[in-house]
MITOR-153039 format. One record per residue: residue in one letter; x, y negated, z negated of N, C-alpha, C in turn. Coordinates in steps of 0.001 Angstrom, whole numbers, plus 524288, in hexadecimal, padded with zeros to 5 digits. Layout:
N
aXYZXYZXYZ ...
***
This chain:
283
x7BD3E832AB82F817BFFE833F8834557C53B8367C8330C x7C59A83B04836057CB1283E9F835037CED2839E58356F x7D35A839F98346C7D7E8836FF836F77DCE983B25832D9 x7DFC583937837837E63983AE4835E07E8AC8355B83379 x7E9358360682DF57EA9B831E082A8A7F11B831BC826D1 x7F3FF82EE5829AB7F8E382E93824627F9B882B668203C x7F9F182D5A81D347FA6782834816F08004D82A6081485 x8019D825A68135E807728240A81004805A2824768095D x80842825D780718806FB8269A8024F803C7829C08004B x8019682C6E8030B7FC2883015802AA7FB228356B7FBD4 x80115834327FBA97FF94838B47F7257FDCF836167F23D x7FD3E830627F0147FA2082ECF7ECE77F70082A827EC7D x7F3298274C7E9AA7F108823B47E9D57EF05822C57EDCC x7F03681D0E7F1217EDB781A177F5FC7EDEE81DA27F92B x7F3E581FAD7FB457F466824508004C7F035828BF80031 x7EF2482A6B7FC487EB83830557F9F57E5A382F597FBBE x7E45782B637F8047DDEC828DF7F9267DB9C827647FFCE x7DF5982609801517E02C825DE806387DE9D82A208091A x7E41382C738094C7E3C08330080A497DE63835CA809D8 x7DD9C8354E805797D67C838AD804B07D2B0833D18067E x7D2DC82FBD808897CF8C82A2980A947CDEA82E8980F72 x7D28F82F55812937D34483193818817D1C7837E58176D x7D219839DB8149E7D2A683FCB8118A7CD7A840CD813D3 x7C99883BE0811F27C45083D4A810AA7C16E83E1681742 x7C33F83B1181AE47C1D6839F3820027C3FE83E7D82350 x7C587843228219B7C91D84921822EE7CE21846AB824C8 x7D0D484275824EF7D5CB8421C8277E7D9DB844FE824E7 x7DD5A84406828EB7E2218480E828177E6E0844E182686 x7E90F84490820E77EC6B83FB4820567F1A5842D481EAA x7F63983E8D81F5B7F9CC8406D821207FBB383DA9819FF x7FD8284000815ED7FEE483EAC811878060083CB18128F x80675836E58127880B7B837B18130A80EC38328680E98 x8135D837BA80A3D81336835DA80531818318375D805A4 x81B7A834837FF148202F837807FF7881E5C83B747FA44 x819D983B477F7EE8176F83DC17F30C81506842A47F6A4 x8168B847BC7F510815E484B837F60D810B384EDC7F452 x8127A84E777EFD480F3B84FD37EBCA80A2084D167EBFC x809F9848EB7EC528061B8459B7ED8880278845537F288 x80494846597F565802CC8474A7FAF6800CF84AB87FA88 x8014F8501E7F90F8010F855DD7F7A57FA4A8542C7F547 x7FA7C850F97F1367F49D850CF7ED747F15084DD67F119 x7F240849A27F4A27F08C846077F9D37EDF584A517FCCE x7F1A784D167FD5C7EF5384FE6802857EA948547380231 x7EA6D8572A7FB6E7E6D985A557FB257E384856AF7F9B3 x7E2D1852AC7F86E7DEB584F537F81B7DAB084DA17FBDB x7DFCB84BDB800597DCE584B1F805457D85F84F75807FC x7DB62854408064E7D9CB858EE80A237D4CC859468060B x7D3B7858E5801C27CE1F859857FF097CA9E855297FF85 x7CD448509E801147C9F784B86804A07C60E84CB6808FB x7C969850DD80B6A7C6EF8515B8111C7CBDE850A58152B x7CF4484FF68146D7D45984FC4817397D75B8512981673 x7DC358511281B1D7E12D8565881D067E44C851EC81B37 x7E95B85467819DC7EF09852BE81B0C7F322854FD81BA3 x7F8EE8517381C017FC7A8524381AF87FF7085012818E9 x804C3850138170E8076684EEA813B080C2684D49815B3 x80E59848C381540813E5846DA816E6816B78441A813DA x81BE58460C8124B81E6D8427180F558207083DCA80F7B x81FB183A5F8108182235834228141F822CE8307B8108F x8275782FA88108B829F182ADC80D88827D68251E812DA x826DA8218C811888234181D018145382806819CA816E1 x82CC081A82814618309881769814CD833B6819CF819EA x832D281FF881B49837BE821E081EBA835988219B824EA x836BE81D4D827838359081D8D82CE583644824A882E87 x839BC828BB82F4783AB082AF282FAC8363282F8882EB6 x833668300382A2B8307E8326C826F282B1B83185828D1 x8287E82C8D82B068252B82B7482E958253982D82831FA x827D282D94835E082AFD82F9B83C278276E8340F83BE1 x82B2C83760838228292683DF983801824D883EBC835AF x8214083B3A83352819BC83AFE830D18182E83A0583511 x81A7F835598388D816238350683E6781674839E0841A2 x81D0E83CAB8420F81DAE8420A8456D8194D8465B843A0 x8180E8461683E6D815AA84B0083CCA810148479F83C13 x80E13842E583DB8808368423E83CD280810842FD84245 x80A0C8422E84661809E78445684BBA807F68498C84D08 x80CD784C8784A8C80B66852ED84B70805CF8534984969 x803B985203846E2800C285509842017FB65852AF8436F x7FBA184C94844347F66B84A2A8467A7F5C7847AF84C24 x7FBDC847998503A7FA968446D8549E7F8D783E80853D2 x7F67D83D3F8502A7F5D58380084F2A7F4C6835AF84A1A x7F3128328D8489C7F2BD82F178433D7EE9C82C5F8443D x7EC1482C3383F3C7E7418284D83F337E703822E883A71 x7EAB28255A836527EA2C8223B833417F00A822D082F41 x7F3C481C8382F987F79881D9C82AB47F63F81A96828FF x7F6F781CFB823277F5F78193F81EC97FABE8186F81BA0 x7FDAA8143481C6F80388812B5819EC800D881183812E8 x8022B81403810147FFFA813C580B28804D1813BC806F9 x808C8817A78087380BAA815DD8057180E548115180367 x8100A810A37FE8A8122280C267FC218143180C3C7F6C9 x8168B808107F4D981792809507EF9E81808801E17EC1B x819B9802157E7B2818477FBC67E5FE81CA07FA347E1A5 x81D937F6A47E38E8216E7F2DB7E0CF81EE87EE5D7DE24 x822397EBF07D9EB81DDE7E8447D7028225D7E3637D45C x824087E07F7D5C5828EF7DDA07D228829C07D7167D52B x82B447D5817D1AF82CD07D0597D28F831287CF4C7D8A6 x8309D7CB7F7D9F6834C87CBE27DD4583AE97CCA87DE88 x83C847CB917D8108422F7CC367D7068429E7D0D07D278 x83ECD7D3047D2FF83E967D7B37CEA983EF07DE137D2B2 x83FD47E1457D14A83F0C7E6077D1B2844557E7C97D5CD x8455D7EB9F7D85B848E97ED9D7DB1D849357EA437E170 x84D057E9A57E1A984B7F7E8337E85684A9F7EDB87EBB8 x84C537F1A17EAB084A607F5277ED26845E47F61D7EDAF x8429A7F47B7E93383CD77F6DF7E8E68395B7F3BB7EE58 x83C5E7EEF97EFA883B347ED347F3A083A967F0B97F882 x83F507F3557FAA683FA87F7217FDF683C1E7FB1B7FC46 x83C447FD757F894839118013B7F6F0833397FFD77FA13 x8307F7FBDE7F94682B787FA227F9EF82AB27F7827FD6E x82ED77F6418015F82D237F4D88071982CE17F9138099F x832497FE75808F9831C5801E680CCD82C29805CB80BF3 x82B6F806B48074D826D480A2D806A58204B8057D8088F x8201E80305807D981C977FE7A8080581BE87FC1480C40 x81EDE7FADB80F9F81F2C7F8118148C8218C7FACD818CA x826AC7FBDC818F2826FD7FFED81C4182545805E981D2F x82352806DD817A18217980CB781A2B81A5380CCA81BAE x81961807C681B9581512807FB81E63815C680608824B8 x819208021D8240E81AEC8011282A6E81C67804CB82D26 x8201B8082D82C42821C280D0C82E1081AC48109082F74 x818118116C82BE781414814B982CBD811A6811C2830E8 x8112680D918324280CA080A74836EB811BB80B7683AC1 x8160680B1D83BBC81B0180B7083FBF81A7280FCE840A5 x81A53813E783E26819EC81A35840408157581DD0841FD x8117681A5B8404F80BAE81CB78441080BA781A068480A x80CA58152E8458A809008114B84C0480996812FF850C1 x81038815398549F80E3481713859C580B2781C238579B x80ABD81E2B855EC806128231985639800EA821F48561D x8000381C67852F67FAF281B10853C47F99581757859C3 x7FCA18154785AE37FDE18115085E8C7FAD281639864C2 x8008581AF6863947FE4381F58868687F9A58216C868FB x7F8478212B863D47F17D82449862877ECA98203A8637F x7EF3081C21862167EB27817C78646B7E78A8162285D21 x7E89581974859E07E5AE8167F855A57EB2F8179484F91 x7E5DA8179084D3A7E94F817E3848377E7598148884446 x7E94B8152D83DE57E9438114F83A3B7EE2A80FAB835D8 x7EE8B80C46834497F23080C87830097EF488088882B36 x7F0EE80C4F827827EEED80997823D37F250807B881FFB x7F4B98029A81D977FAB68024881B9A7F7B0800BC816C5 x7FA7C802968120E7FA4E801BB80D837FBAC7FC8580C09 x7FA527F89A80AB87FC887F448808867FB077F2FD80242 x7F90B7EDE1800ED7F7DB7EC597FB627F4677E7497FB8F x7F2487E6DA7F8917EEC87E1F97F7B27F5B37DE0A7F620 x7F8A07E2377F47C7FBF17DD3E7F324800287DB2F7F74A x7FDBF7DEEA7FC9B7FF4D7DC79801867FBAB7D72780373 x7F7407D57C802927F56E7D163802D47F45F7CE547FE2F x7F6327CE207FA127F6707CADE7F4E37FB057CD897F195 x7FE4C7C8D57F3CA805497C8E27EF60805137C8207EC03 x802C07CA957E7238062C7C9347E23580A667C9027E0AD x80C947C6727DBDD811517C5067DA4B8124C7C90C7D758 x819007CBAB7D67381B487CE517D52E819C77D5767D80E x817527D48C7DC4F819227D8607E04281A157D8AA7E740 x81E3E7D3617E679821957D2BA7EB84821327D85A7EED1 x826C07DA327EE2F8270D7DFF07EFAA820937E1E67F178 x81D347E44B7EF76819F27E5BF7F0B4816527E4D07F4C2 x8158A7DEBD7F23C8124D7DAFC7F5B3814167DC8E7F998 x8184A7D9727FC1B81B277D8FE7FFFA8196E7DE2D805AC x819887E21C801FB8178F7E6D9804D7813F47E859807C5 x8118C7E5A0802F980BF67E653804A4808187E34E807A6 x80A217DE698088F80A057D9D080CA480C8A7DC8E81207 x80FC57DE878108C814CC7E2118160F80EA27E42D81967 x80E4B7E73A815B5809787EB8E81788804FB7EB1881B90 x801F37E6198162C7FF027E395819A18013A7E09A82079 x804307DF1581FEC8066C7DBD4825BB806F87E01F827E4 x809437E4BF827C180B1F7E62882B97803AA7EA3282D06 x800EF7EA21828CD7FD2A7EC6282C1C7F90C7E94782C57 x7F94A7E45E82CB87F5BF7DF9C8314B7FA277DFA3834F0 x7FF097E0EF837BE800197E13783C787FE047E4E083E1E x7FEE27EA1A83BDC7FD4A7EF5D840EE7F79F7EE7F840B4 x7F3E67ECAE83D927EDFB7EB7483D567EEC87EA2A84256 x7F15A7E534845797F05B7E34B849177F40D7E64784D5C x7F84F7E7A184D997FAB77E8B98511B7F9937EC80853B8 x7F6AB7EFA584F297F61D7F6E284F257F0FA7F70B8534C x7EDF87F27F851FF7E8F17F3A0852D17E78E7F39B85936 x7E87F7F29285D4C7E9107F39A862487EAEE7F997863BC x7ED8F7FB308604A7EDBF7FFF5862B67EB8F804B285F8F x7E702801E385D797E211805B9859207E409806F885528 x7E8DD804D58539C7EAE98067284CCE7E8EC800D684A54 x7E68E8033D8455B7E4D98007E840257E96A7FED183C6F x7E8357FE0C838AC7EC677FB968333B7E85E7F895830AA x7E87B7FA6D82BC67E6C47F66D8276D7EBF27F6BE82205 x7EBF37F335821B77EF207F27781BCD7EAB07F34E817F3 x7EC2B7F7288125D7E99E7F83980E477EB957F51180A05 x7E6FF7F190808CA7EB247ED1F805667E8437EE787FEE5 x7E7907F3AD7FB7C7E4AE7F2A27F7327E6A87EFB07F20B x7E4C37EFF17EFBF7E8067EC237E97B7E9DB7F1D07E698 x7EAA97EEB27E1BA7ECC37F4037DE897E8CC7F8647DD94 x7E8777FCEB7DD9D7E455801467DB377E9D3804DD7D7B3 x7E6CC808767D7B97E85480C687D4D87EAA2810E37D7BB x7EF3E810A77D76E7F19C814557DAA37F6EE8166D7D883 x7FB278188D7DA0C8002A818FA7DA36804AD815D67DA6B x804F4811E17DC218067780DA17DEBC80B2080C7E7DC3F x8094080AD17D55B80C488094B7D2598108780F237CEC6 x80F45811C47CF89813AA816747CE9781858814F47D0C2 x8187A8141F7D4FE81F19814307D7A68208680E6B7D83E x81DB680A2E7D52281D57804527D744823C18032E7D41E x8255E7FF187D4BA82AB17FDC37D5BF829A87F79C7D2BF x82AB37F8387CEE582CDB7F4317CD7282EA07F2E97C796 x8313A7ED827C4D28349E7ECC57C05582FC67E93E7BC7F x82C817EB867BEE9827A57E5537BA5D823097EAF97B977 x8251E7EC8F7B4DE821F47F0E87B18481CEA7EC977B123 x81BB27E7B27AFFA8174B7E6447B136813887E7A67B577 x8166D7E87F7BAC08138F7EB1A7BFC9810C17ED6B7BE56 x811847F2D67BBC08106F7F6DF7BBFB80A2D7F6447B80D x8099E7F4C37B3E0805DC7F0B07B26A803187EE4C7B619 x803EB7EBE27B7E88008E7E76F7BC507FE347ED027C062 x801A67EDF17C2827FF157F2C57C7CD7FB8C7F6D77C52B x7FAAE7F99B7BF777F78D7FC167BD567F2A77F9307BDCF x7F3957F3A57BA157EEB57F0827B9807EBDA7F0A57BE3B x7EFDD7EF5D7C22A7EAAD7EF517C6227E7AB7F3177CA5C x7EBE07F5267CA247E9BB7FAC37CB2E7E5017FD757C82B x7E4267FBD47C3997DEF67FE087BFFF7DA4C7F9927C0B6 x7DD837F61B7C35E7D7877F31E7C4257D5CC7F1D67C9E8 x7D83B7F5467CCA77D4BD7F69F7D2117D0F37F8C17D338 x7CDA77F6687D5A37C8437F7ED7D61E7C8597FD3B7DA89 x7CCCE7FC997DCD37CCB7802507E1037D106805C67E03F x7CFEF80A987DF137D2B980EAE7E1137D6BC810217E536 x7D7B0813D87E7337DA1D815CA7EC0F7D863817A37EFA9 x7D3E781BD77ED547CFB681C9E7F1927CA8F8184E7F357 x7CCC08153E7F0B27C7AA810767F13F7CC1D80CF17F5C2 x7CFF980AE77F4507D3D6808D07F8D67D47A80D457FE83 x7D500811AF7FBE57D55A81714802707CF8E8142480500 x7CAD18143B802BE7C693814C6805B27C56680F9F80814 x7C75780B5C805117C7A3807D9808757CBE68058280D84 x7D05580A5280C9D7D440808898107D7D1F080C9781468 x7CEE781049815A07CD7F812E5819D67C7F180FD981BDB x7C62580BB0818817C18F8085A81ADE7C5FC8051B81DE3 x7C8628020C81CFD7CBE37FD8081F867CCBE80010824CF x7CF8880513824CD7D02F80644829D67CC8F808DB82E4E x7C6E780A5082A9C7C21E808DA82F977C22C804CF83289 x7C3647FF3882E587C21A7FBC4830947C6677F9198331F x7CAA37FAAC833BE7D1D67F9C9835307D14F7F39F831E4 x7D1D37F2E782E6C7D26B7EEE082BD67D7DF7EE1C82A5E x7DAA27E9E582C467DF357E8EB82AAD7E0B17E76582609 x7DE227E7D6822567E0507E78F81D8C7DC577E7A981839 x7DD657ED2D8143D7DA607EEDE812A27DB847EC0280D46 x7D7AD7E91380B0C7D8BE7E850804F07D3F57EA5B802C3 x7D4367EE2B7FEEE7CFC27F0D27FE187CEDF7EF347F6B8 x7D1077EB557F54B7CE5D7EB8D7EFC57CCDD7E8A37EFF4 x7C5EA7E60F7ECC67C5027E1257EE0F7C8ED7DC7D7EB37 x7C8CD7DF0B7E6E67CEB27DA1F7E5317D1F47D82D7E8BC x7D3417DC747EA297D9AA7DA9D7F0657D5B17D6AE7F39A x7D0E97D7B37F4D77CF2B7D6307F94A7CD627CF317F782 x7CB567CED37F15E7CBBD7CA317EED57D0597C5A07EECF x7D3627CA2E7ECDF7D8AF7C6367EC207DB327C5B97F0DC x7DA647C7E47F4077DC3E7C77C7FAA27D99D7C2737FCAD x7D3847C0CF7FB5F7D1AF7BE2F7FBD87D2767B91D7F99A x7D1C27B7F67F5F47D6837B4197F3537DA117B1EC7F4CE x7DEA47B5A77F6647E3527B4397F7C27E2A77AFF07FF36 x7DD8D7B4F0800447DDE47AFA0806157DB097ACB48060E x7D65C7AA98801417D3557A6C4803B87D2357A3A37FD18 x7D6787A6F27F92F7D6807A1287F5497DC927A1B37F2B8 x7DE9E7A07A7F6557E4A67A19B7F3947E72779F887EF31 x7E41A79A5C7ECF67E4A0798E67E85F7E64C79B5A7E587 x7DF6579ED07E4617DE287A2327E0C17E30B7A7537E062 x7E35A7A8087E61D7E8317ACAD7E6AD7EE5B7AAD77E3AF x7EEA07A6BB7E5717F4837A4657E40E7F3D97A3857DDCC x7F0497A2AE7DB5F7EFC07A13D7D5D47EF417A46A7D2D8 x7ECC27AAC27D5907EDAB7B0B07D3D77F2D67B1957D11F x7F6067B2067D7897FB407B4157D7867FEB37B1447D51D x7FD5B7AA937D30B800B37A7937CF14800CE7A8EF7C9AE x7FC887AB9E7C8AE7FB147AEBF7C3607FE6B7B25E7C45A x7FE2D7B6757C6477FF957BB017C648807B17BA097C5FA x808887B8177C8E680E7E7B57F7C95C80F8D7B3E77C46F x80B857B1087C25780D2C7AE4F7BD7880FB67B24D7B891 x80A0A7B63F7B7B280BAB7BA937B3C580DA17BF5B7B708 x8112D7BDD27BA4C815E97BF897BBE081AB17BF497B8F6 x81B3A7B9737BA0781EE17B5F17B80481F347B7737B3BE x81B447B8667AEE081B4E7B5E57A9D581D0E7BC887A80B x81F817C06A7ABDF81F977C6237AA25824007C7DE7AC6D x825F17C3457AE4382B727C2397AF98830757C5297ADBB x831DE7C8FC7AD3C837DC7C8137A88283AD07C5EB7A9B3 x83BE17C3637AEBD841AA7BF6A7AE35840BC7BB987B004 x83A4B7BA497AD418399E7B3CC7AC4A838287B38E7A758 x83AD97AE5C7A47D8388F7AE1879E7D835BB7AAF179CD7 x832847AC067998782E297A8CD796F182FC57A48F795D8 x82D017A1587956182DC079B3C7925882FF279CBD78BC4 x82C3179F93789BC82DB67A2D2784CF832A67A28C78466 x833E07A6A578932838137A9F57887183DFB7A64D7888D x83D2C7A26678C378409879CB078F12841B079B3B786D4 x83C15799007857883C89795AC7806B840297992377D1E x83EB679E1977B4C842527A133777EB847177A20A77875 x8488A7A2A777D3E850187A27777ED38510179D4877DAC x84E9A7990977E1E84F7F793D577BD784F6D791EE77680 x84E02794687738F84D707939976CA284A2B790E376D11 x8460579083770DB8416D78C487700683C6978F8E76CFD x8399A78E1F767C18375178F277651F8325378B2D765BF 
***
């Protein structure tokens, strides 16, 4: 089915796969990135998919910068069928570790510039009588691991705020599902933010051992919204350990005590027992 489609992040990875998900169905998607260049390779992609676009530069963060994407998706389409809040970016650190800014950094791109995107369609969808939104979240919006507060946090944001419009939206024919996948293989970790060069280790590892792709997550986030499903977890792992967490929490809590543990033990400004005995002359 044609539709007039906007995606956040669109010029690489999740946003892109996406992009050509909808590409393939002739829609007409609206590429909106602060990557130029990127958008630029998105968009001839799309158009050899089977689909049109255009190109917008939008920082996620500038209320302002929205305003004038809804003025010009107006002119250009009269209405909207589908945003997809996709952009994002990832932080990874202890709780008393890393910048406090990086905090700001990763709420405004992460939480508010998807709130902003559901705040600046909705009366347009509200007047038109339908609509969808599709918000990017994380598997690690429904399972917190330890040593990514910041992130988590976000990504929990995400999810809540799209099981409200799921419900609020839905009387006046607008959809919402939250996209909750685990780690794959993507971009993600290029611009990720943080002081534990271990991260960067850990987010590879698991990223190489995902069983899905991007276009395997695109094709299942355009099934979710056949079915307006409020909340998409598309790896079976996520969907395992999701399971776990609500109906054997033991097992869940005894996970994440491991994982905390060789946290701890990778610590630098906690010291080993070792380390305690040797400043002591204990032999």
């Amino acid at each position: 089915m044609t539709q007039n489609v906007l995606i956040t992040g669109a010029a690489s990875g999740l946003g892109r796969a996406l992009a050509l998900r909808f590409a393939k169905t002739g829609s007409d998607i609206c590429i909106a990135d602060i990557n130029d260049e990127g958008s630029q390779e998105t968009l001839q992609l799309v158009k050899q998919a089977g689909g049109t676009g255009w190109i917008y530069n939008l920082d996620v963060r500038s209320e302002t910068q929205w305003n004038t994407l809804r003025d010009e998706v107006a002119q250009r389409w009269q209405q909207i069928d589908v945003v997809i809040n996709n952009a994002g970016v990832a932080t990874g650190d202890r709780i008393e570790a890393g910048d406090w800014g990086w905090w700001d950094w990763v709420i405004d791109i992460n939480v508010k510039g998807v709130a902003l995107g559901c705040r600046t369609f909705t009366p347009m969808m509200k007047q038109q009588g339908s609509g969808y939104f599709i918000n990017v979240a994380s598997l690690a919006g429904l399972m917190k691991a330890p040593g990514m507060g910041s992130y988590n946090t976000t990504k929990a944001a995400v999810v809540a705020l799209s099981e409200t419009l799921h419900f609020e939206l839905k009387p006046y024919g607008i959809g919402c599902t939250a996209l909750c996948p685990g780690f794959f293989r993507t971009n993600l970790d290029k611009g990720m933010r943080t002081s534990d060069p271990q991260m960067y280790k850990f987010v590879d590892k698991v990223f190489e051992a995902s069983e899905l792709n991007a276009d395997d997550i695109a094709d299942a986030t355009y099934q979710a919204m056949q079915k307006k499903q409020a909340i998409c977890n598309p790896h079976p792992t996520g969907r395992r350990g999701y399971f776990i967490k609500k109906y054997l929490p033991w097992l869940f809590r005894m996970q994440m005590d491991k994982f905390a543990t060789a946290l701890k033990n990778r610590d630098p400004n906690v010291k080993t027992q070792l380390q305690k005995d040797a400043e002591a002359g204990v032999k």
